[in-house]
Residue frames as qw, qx, qy, qz and C-alpha x, y, z in Angstrom:
[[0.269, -0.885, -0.344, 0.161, 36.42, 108.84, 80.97],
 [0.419, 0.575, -0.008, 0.703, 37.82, 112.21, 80.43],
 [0.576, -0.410, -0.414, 0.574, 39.62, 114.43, 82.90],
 [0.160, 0.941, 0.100, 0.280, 39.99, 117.80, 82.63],
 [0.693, 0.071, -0.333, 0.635, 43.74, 118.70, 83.01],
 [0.076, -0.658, 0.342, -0.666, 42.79, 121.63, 85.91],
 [0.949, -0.162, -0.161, -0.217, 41.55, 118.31, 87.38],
 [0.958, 0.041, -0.091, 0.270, 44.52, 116.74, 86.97],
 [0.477, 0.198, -0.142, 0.844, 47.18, 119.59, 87.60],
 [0.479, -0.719, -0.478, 0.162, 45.80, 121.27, 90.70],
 [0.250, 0.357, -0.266, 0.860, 47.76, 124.63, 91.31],
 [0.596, -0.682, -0.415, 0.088, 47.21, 125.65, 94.83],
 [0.164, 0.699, -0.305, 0.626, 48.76, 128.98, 96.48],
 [0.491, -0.005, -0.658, 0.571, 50.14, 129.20, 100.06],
 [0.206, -0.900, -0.381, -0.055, 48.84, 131.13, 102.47],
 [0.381, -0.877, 0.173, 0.235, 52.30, 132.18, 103.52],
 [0.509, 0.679, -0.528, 0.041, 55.65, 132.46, 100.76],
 [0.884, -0.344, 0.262, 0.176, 58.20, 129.79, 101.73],
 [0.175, 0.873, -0.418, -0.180, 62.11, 130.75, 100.76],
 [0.843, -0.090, 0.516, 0.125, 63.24, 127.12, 98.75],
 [0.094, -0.101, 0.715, 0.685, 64.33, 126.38, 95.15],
 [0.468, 0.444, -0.250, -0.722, 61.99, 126.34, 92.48],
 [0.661, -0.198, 0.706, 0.157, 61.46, 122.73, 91.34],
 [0.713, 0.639, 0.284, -0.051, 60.62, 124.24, 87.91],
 [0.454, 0.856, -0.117, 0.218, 63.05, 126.64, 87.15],
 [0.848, -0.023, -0.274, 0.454, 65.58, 125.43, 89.95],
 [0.334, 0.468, -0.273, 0.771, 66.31, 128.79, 91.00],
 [0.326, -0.278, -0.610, 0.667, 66.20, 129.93, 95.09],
 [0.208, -0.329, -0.187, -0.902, 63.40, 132.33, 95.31],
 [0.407, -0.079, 0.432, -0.801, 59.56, 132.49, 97.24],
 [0.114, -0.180, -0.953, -0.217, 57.37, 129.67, 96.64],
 [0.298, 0.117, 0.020, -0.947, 54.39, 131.01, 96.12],
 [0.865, 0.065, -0.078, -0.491, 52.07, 127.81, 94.62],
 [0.256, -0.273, 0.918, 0.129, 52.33, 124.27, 94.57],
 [0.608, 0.334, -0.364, -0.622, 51.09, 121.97, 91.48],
 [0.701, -0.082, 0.672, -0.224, 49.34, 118.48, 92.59],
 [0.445, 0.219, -0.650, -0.577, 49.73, 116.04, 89.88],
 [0.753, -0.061, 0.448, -0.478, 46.78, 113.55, 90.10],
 [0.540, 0.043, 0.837, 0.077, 46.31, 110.76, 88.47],
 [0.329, 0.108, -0.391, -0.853, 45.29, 111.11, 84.67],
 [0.220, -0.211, -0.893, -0.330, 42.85, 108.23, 84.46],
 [0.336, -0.614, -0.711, 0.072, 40.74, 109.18, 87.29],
 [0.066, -0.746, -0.330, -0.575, 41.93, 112.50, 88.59],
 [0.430, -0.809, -0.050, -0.397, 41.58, 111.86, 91.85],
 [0.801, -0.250, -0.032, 0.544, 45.24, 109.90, 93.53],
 [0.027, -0.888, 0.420, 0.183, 48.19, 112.25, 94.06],
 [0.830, 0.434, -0.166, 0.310, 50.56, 111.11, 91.67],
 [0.670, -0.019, -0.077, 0.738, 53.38, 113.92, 93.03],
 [0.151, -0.928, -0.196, 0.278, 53.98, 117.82, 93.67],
 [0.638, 0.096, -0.005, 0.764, 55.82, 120.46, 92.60],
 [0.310, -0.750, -0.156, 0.563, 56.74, 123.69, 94.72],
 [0.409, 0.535, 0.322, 0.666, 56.92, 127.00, 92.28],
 [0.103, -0.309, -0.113, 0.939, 57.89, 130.70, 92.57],
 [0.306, 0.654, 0.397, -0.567, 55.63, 133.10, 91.60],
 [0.459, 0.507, -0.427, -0.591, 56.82, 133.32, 87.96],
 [0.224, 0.109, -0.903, -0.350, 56.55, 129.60, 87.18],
 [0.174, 0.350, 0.817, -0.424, 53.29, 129.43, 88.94],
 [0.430, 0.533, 0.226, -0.693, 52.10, 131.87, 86.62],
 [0.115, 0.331, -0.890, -0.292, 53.49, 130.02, 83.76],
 [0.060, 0.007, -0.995, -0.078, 51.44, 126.88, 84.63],
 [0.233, 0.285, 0.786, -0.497, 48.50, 128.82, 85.10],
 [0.396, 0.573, -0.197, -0.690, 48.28, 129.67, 81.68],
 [0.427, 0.192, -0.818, -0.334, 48.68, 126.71, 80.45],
 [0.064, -0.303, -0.938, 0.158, 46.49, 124.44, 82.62],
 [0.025, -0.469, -0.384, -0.795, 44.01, 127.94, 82.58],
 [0.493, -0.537, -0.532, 0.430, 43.85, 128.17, 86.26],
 [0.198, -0.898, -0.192, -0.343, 43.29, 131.46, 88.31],
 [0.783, 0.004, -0.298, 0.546, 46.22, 132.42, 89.54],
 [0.039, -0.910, 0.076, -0.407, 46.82, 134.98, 92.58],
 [0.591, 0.230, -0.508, 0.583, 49.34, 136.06, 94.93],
 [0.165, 0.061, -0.553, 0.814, 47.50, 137.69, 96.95],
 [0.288, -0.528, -0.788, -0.132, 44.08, 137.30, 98.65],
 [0.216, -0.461, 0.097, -0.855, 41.88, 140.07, 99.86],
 [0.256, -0.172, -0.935, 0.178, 40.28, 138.40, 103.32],
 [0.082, -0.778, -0.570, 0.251, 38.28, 141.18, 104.76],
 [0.377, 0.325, 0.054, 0.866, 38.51, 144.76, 103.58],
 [0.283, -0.648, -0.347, 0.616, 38.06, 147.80, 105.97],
 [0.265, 0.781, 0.192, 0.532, 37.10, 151.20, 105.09],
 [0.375, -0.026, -0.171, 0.911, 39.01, 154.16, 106.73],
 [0.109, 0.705, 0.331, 0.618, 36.61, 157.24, 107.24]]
């Protein structure tokens, strides 16, 4: 059985920035996504996590070909 690796590498944004390290790039910054690693055979166990800033989040969403924003529109209002 084949997985599909957005399956299997989950990128997932915060709702709110958290000021930690980077566990990609190691450097102190906003943490902006975190990347579930499942299981490869099935997909669906958490294997492990890793907490990313906003430039290694995009990074991994180019390579796993995930949608990747920082910011969510929730309701939008018009002025008139």
């Amino acid at each position: 059985m084949k997985v599909k690796l957005q399956q299997v590498l989950a990128l997932e944004s915060y709702a709110q920035t958290v000021y930690r390290k980077c566990e990609c790039c190691k450097r102190v910054r906003d943490i902006y996504f975190r990347l579930n690693v499942k299981d490869a055979k099935t997909g669906e166990m958490l294997v492990g996590s890793l907490e990313l800033c906003k430039d290694c989040g995009r990074n991994f969403g180019e390579i796993t070909n995930s949608e990747v924003a920082t910011e969510r529109t929730i309701e939008e209002f018009k002025f008139e």
